[in-house]
PyMOL commands that place a pseudoatom at each C-alpha (Angstrom):
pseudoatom trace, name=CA, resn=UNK, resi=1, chain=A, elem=C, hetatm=0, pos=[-19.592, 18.049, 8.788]
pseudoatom trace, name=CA, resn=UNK, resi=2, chain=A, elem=C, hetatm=0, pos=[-18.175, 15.799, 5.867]
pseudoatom trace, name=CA, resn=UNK, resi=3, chain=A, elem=C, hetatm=0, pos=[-16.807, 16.975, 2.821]
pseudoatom trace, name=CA, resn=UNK, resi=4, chain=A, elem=C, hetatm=0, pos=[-15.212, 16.174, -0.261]
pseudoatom trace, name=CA, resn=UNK, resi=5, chain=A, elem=C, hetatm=0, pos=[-11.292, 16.572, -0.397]
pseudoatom trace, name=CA, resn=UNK, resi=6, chain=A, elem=C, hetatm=0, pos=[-8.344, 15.987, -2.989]
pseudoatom trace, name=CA, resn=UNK, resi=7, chain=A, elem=C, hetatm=0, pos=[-6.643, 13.728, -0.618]
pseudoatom trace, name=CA, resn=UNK, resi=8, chain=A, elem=C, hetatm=0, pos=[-4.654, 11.304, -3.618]
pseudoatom trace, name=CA, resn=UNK, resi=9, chain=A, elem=C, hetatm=0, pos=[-2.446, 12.683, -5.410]
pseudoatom trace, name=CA, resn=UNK, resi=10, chain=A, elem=C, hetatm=0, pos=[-2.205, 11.008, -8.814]
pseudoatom trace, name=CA, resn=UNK, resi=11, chain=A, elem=C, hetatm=0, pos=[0.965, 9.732, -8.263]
pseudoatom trace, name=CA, resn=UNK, resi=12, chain=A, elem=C, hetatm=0, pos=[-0.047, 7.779, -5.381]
pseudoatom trace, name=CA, resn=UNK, resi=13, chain=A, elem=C, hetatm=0, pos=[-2.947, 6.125, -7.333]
pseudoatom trace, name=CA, resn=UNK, resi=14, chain=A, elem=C, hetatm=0, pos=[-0.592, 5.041, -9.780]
pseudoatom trace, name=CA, resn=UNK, resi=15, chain=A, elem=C, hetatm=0, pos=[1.773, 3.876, -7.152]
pseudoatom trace, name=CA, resn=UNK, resi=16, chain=A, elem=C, hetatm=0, pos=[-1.235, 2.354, -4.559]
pseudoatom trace, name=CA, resn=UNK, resi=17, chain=A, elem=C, hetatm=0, pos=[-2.554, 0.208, -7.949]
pseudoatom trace, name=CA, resn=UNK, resi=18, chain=A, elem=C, hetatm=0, pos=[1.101, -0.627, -9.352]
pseudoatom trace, name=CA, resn=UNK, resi=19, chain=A, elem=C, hetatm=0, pos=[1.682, -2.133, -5.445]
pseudoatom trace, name=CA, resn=UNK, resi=20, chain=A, elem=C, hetatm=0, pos=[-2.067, -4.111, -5.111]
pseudoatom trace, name=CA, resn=UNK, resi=21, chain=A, elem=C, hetatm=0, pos=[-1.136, -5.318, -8.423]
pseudoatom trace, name=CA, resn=UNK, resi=22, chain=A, elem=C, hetatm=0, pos=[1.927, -6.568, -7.586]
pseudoatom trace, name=CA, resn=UNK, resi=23, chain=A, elem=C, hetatm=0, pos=[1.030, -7.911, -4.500]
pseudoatom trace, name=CA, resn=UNK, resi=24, chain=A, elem=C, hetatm=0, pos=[-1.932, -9.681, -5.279]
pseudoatom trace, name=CA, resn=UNK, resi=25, chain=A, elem=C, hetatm=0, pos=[0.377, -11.637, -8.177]
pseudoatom trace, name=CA, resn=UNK, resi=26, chain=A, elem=C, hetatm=0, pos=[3.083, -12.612, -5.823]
pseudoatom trace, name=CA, resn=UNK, resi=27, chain=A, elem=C, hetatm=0, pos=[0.557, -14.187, -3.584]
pseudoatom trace, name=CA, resn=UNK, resi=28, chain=A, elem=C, hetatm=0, pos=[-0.918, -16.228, -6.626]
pseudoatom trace, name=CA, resn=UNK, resi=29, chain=A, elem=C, hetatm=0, pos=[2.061, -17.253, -7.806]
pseudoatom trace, name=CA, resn=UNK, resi=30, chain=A, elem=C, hetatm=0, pos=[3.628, -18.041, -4.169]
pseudoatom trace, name=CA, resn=UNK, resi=31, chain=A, elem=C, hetatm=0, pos=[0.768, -20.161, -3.563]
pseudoatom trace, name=CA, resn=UNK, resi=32, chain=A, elem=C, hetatm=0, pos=[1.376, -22.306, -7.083]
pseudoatom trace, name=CA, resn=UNK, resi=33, chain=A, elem=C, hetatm=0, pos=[4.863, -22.678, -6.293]
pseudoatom trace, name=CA, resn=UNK, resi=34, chain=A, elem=C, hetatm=0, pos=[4.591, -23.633, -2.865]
pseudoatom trace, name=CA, resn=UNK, resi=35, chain=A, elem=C, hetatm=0, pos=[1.705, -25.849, -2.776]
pseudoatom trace, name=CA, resn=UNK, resi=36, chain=A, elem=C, hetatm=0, pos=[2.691, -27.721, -6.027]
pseudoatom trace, name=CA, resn=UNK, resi=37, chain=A, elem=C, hetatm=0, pos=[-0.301, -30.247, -7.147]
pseudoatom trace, name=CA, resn=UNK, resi=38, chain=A, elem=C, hetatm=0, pos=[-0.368, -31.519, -10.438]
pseudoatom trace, name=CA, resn=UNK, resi=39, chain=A, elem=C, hetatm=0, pos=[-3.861, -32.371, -10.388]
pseudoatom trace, name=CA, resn=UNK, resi=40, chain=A, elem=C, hetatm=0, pos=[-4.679, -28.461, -8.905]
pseudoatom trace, name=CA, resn=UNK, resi=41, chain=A, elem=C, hetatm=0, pos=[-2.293, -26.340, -10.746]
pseudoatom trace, name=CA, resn=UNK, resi=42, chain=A, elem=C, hetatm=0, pos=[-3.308, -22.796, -9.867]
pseudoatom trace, name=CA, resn=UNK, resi=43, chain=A, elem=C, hetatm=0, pos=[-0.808, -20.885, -12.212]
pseudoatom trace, name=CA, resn=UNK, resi=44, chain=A, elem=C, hetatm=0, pos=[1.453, -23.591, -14.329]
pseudoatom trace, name=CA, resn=UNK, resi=45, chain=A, elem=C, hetatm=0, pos=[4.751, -23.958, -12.391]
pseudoatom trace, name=CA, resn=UNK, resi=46, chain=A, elem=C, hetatm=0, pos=[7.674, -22.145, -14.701]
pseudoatom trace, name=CA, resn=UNK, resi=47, chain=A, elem=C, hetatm=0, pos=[5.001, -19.714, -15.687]
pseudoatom trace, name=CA, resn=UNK, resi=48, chain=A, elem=C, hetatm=0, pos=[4.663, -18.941, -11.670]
pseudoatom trace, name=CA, resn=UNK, resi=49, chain=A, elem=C, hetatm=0, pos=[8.473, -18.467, -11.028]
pseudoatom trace, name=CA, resn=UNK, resi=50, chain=A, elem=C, hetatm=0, pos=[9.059, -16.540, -14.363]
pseudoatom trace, name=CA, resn=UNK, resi=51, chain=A, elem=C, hetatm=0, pos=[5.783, -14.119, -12.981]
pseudoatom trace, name=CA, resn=UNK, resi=52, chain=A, elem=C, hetatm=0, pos=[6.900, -14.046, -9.492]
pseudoatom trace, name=CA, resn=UNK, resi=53, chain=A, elem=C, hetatm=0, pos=[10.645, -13.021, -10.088]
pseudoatom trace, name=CA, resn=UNK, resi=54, chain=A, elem=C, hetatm=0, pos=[9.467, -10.134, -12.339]
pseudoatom trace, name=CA, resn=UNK, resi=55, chain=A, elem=C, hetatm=0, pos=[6.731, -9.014, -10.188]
pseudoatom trace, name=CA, resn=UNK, resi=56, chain=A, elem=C, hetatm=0, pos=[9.531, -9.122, -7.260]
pseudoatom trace, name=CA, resn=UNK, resi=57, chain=A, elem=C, hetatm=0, pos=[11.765, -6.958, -9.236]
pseudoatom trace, name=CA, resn=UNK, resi=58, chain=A, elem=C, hetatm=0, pos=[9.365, -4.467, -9.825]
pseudoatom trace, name=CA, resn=UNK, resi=59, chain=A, elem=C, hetatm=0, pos=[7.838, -4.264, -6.510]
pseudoatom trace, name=CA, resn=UNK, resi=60, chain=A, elem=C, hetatm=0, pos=[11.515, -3.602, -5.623]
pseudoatom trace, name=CA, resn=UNK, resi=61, chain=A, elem=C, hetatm=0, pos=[11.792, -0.776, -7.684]
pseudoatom trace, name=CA, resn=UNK, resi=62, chain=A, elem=C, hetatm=0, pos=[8.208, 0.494, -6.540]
pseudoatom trace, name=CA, resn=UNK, resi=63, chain=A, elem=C, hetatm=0, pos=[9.098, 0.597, -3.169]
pseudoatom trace, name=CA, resn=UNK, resi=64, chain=A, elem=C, hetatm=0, pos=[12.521, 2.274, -3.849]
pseudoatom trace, name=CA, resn=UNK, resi=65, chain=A, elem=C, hetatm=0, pos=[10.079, 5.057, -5.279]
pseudoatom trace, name=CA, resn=UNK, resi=66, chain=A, elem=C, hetatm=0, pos=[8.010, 4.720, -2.082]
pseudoatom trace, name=CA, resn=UNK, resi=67, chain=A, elem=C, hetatm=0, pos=[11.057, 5.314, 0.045]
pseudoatom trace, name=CA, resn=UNK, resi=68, chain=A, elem=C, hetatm=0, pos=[12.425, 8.615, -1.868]
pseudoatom trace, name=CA, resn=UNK, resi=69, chain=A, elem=C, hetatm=0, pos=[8.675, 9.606, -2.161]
pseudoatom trace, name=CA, resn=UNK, resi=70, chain=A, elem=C, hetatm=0, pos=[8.028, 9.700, 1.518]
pseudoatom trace, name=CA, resn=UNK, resi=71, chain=A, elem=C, hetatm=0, pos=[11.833, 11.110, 2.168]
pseudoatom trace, name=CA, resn=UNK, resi=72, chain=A, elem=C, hetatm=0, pos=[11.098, 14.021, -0.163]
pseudoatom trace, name=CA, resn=UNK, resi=73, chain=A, elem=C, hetatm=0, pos=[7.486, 15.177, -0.051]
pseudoatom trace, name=CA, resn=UNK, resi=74, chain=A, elem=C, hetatm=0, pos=[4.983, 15.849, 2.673]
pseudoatom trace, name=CA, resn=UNK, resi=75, chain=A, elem=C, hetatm=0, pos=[3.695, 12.163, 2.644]
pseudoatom trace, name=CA, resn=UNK, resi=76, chain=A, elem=C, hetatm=0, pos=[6.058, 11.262, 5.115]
pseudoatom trace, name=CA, resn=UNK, resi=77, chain=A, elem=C, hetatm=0, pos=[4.378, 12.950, 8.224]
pseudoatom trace, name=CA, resn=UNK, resi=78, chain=A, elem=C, hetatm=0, pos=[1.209, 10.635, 7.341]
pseudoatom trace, name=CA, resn=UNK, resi=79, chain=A, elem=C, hetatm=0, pos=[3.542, 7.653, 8.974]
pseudoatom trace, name=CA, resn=UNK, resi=80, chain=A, elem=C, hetatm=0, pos=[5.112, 9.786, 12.400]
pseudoatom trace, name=CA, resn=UNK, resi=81, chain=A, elem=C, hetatm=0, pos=[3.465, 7.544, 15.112]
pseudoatom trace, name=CA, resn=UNK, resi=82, chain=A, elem=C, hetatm=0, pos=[4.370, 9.473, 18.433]
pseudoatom trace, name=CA, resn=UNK, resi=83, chain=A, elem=C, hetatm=0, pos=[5.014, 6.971, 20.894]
pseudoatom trace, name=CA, resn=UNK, resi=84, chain=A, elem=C, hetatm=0, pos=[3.352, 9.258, 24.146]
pseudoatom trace, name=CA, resn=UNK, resi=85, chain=A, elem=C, hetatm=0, pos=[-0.170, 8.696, 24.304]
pseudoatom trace, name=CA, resn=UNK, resi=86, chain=A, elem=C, hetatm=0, pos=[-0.013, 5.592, 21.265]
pseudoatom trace, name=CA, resn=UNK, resi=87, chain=A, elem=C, hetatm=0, pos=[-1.196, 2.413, 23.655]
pseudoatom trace, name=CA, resn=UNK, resi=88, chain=A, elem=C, hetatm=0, pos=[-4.343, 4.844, 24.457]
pseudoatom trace, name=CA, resn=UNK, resi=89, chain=A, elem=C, hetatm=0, pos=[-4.560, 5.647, 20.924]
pseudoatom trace, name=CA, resn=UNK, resi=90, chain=A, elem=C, hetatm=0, pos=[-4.694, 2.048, 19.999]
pseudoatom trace, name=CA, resn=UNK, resi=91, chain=A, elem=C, hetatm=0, pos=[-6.764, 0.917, 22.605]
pseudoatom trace, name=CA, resn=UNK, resi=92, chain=A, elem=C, hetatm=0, pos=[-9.423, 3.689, 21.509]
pseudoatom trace, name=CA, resn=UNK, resi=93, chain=A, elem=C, hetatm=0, pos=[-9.565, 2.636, 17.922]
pseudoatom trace, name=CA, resn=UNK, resi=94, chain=A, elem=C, hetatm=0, pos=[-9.743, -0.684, 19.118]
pseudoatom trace, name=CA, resn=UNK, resi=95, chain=A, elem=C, hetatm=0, pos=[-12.700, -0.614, 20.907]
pseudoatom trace, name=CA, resn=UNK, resi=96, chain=A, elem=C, hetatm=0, pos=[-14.465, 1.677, 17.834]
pseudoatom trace, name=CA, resn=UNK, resi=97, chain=A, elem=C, hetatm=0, pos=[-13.802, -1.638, 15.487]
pseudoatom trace, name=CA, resn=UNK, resi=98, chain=A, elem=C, hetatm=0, pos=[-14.553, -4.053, 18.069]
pseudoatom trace, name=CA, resn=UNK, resi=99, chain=A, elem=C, hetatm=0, pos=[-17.806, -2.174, 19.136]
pseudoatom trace, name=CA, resn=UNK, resi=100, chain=A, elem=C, hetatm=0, pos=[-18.588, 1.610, 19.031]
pseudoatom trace, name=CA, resn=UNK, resi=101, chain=A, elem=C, hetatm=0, pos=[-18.967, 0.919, 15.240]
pseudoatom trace, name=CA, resn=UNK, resi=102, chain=A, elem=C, hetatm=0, pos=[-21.811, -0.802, 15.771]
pseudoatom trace, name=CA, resn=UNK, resi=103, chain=A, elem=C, hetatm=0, pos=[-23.041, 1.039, 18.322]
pseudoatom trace, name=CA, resn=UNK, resi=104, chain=A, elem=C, hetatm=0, pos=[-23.200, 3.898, 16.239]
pseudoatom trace, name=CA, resn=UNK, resi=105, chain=A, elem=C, hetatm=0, pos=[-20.513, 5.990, 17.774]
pseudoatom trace, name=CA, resn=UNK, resi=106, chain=A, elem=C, hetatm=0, pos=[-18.369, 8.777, 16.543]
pseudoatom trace, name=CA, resn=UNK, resi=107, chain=A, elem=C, hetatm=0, pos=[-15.073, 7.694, 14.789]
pseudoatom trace, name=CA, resn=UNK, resi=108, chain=A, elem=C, hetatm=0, pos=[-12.209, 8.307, 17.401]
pseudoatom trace, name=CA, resn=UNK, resi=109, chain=A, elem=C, hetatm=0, pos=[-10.022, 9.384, 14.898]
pseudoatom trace, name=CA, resn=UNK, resi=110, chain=A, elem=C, hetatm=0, pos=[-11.705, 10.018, 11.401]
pseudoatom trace, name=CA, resn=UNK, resi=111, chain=A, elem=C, hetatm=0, pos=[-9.852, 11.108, 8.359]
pseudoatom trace, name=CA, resn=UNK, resi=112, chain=A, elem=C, hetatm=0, pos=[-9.098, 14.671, 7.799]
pseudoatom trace, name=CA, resn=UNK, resi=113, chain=A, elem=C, hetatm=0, pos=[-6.678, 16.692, 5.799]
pseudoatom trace, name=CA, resn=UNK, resi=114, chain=A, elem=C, hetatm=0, pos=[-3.847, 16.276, 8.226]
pseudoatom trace, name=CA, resn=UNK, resi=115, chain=A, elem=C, hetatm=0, pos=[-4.710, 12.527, 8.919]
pseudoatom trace, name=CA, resn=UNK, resi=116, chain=A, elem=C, hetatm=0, pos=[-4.729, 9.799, 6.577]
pseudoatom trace, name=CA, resn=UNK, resi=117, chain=A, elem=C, hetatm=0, pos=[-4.728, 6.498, 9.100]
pseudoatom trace, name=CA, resn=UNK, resi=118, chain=A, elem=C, hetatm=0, pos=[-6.136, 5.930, 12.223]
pseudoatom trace, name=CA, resn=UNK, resi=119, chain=A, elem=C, hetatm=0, pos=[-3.584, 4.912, 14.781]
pseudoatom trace, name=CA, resn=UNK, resi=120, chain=A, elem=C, hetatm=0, pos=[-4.516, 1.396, 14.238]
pseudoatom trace, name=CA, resn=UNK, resi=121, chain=A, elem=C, hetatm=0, pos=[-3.934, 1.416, 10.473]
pseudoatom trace, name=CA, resn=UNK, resi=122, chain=A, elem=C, hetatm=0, pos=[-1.337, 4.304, 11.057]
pseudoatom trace, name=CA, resn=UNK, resi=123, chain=A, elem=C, hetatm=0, pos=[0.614, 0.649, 13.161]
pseudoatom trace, name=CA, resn=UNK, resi=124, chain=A, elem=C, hetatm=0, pos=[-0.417, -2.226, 10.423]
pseudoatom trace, name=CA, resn=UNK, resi=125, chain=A, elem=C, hetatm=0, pos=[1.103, 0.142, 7.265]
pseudoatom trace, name=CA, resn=UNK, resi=126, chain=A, elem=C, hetatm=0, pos=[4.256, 1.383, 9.798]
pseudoatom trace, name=CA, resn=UNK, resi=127, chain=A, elem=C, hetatm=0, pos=[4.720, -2.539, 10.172]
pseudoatom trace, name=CA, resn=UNK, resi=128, chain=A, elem=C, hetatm=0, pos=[3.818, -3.552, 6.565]
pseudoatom trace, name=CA, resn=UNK, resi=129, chain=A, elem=C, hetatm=0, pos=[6.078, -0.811, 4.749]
pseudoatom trace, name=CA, resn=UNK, resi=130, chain=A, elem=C, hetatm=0, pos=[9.373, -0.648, 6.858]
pseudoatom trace, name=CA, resn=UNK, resi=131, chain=A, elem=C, hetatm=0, pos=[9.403, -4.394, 8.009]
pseudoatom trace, name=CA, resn=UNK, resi=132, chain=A, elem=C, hetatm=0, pos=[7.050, -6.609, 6.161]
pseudoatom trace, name=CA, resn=UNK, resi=133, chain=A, elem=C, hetatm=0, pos=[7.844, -5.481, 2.497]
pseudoatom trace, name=CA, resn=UNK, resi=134, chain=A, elem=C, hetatm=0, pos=[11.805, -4.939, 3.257]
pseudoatom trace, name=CA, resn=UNK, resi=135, chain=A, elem=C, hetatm=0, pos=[12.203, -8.088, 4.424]
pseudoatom trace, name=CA, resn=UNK, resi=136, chain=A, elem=C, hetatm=0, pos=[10.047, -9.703, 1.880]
pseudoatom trace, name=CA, resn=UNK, resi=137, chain=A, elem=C, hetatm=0, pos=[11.880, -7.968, -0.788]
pseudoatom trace, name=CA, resn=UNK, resi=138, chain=A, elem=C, hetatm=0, pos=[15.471, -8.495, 1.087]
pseudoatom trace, name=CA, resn=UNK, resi=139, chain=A, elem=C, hetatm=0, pos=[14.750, -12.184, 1.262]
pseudoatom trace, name=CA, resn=UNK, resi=140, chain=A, elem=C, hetatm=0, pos=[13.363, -12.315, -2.361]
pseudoatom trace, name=CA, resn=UNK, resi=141, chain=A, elem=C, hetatm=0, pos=[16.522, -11.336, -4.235]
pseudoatom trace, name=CA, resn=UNK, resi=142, chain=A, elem=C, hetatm=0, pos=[18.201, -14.139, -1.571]
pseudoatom trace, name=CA, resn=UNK, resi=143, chain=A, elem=C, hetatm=0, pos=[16.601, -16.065, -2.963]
pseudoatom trace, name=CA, resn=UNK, resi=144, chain=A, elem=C, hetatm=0, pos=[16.929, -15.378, -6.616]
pseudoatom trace, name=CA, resn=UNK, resi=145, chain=A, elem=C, hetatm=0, pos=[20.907, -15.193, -6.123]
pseudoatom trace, name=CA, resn=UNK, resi=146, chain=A, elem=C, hetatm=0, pos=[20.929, -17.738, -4.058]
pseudoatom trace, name=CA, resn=UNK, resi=147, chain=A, elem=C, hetatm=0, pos=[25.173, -17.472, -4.343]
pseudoatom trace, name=CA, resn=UNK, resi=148, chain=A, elem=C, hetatm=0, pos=[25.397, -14.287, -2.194]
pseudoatom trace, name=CA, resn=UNK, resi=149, chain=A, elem=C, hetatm=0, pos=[23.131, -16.235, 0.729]
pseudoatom trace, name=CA, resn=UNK, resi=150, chain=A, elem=C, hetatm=0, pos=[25.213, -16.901, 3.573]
pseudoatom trace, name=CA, resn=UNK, resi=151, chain=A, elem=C, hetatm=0, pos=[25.980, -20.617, 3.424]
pseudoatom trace, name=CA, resn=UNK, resi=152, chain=A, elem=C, hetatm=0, pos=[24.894, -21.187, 7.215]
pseudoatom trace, name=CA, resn=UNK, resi=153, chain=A, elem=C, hetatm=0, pos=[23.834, -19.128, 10.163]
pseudoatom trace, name=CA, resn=UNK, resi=154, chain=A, elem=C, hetatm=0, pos=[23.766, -20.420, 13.983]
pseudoatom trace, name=CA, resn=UNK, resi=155, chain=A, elem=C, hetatm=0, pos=[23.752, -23.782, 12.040]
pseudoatom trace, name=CA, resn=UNK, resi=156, chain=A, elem=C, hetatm=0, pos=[21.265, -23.410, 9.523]
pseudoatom trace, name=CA, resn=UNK, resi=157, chain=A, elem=C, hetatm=0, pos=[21.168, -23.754, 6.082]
pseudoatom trace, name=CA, resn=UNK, resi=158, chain=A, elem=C, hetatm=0, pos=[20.678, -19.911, 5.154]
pseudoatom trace, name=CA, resn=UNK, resi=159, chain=A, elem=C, hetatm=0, pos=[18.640, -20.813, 2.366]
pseudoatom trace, name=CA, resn=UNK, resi=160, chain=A, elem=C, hetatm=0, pos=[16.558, -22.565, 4.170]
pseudoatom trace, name=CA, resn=UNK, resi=161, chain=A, elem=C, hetatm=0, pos=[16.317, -19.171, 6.670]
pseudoatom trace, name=CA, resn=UNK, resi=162, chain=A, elem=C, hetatm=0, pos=[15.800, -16.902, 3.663]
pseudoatom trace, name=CA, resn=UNK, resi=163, chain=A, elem=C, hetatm=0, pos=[13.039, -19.186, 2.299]
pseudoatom trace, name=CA, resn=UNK, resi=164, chain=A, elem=C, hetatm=0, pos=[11.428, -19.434, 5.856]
pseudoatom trace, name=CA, resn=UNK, resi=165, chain=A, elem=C, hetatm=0, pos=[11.553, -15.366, 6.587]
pseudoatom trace, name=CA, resn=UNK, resi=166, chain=A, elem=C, hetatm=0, pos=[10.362, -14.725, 2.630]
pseudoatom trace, name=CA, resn=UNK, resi=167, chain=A, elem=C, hetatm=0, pos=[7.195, -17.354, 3.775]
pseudoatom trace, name=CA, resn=UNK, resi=168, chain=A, elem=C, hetatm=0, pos=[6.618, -15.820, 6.549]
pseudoatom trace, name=CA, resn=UNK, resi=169, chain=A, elem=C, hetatm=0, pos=[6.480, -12.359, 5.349]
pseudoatom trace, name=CA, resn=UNK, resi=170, chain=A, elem=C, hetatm=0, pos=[4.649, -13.245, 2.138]
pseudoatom trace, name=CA, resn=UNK, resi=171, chain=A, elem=C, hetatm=0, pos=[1.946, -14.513, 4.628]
pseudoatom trace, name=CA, resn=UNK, resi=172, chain=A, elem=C, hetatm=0, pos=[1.808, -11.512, 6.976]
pseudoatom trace, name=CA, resn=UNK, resi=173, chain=A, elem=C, hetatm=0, pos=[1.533, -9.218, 3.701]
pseudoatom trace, name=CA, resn=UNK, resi=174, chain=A, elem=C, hetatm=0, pos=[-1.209, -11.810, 2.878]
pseudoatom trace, name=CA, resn=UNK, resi=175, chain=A, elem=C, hetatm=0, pos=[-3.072, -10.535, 6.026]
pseudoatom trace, name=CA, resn=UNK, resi=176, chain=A, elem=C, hetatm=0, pos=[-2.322, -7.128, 6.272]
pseudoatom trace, name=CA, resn=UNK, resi=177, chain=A, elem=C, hetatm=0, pos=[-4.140, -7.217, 2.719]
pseudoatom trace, name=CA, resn=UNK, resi=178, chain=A, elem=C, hetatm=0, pos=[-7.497, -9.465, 3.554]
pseudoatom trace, name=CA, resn=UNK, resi=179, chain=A, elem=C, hetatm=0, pos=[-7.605, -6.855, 6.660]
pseudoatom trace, name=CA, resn=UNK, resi=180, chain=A, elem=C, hetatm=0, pos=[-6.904, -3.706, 4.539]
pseudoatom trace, name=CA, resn=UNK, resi=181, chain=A, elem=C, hetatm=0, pos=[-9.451, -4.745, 2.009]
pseudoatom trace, name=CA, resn=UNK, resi=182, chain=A, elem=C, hetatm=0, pos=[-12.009, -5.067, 5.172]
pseudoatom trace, name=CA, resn=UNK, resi=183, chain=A, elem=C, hetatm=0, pos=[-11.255, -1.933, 6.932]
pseudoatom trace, name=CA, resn=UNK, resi=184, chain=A, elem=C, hetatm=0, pos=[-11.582, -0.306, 3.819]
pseudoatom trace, name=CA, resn=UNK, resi=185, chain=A, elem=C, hetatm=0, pos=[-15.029, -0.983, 3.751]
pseudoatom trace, name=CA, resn=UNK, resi=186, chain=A, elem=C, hetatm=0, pos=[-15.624, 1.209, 6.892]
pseudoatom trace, name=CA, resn=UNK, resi=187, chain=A, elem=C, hetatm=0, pos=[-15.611, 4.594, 5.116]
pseudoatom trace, name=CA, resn=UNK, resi=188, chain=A, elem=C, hetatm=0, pos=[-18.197, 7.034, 4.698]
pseudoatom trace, name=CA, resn=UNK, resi=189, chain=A, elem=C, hetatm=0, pos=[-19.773, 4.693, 2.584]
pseudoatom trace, name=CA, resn=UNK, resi=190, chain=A, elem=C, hetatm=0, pos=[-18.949, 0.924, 2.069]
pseudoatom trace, name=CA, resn=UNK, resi=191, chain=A, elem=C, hetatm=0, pos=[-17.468, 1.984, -1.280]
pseudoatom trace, name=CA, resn=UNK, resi=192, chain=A, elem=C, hetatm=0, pos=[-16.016, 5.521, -0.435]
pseudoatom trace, name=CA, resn=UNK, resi=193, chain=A, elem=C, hetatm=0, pos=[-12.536, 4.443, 0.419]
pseudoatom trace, name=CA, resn=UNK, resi=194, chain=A, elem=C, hetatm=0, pos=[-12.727, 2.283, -2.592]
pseudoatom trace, name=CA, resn=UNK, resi=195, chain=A, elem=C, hetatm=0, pos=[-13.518, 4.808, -4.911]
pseudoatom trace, name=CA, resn=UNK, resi=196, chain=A, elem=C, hetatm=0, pos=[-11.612, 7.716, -3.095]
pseudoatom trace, name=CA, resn=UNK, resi=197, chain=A, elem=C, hetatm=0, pos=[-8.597, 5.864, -4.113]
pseudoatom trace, name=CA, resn=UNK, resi=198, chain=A, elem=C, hetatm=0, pos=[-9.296, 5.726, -7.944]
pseudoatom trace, name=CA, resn=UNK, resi=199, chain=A, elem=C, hetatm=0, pos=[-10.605, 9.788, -8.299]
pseudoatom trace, name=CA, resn=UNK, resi=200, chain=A, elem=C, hetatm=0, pos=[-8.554, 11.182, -5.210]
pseudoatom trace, name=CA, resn=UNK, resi=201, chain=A, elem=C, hetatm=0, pos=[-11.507, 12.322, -3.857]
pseudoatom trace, name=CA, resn=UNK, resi=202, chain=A, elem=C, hetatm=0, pos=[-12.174, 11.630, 0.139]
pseudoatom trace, name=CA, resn=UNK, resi=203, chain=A, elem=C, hetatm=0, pos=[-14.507, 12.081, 2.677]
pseudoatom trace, name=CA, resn=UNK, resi=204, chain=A, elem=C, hetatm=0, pos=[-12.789, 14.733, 5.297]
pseudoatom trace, name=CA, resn=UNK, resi=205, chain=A, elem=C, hetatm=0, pos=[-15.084, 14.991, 8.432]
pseudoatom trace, name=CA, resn=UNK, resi=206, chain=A, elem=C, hetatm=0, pos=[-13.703, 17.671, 10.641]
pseudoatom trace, name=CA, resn=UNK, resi=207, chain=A, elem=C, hetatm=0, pos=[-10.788, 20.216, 10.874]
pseudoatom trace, name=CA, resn=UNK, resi=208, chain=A, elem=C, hetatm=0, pos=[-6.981, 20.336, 11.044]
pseudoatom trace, name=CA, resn=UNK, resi=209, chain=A, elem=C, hetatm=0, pos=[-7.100, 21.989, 14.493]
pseudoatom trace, name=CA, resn=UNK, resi=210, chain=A, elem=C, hetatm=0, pos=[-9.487, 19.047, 15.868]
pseudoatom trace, name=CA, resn=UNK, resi=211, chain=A, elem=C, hetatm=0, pos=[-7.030, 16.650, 14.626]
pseudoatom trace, name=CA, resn=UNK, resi=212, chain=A, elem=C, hetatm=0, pos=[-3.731, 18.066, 15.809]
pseudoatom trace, name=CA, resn=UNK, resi=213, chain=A, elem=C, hetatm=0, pos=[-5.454, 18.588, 19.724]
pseudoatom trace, name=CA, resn=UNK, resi=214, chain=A, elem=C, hetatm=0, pos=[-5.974, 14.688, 19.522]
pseudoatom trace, name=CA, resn=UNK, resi=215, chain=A, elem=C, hetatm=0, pos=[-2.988, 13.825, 18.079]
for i in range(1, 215): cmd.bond("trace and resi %d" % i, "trace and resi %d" % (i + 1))
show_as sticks, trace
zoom trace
């Protein structure tokens, strides 16, 4: 039986809105500065690089507070991903997006206190938080001090490395967020995950015990 739960702590609002903000301002302004068209100016060049070094450095300092938030708090355990049983895991969730869901069926692995992602998502944010954004972030202030880059690697301009790996991770944040926006639409409601996130206020649908024998 669903029920309401406290499941967002204020702080994490704060922190969930001060990232999406962030993130969706670096992608703006990444786009304007890499696809540069005078006659389609998106965000005015200088104005773009001004925005997206700022927004860098505080997405820096958000996910330092990330980092010592999950090391020092109970958040942590949300992002374990025990590696026996996980391939099932992901194959089951798998087949609930690709069809149970419409089907009907029963959420594999619906949210309760003790579980805040899937095994799916639990994957995409593992991925997105201790690769995507480090490396994003790592090859962001390369970029912005260019003079501590190392001048070449295995015969490559290391700028040109540093700008490639920032691209590339800029675009797989890019995804993560068109598919996080989607899957959040697969909540209790289409807008329960939406606003869950601004009051704190989930939709729990069975116990800690269930969750722990699946887990």
């Amino acid at each position: 039986m669903a029920k309401l739960s406290y499941h967002y702590p204020l702080s994490i609002r704060i922190w969930h809105a001060i990232n999406a903000l962030c993130i969706l301002l670096l992608i703006l302004t990444g786009i304007s500065m890499y696809y540069v068209d005078p006659d389609r100016i998106l965000i005015e060049f200088s104005w773009a690089v001004k925005i997206h070094n700022v927004t860098g450095v505080i997405l820096s300092f958000s996910y330092l507070f990330f980092l010592i938030a999950n090391a020092v708090s109970k958040n942590r355990k949300y992002y374990k991903m025990p590696l026996k049983g996980l391939m099932n895991r992901l194959v089951k969730q798998s087949g609930y997006y690709a069809f149970g869901m419409f089907k009907g069926e029963k959420k594999p692995f619906p949210l309760t206190e003790e579980r805040k992602f899937n095994p799916l998502q639990k994957l995409f944010y593992v991925l997105a938080m201790y690769v995507g954004v480090p490396l994003v972030i790592i090859s962001g202030l390369g970029l912005l001090f260019p003079e501590s880059v190392i001048k070449a690697l295995f015969g490559v301009s290391g700028i040109l490395i540093t700008d490639v790996l920032h691209v590339a991770m800029g675009f797989f944040i890019s995804l993560f967020l068109v598919i996080h926006i989607y899957v959040s639409t697969i909540g209790h409601t289409k807008s329960a995950n939406f606003i869950a996130i601004i009051s704190g206020y989930g939709w729990i649908e069975e116990t800690e015990n269930e969750t722990k024998s699946e887990e």
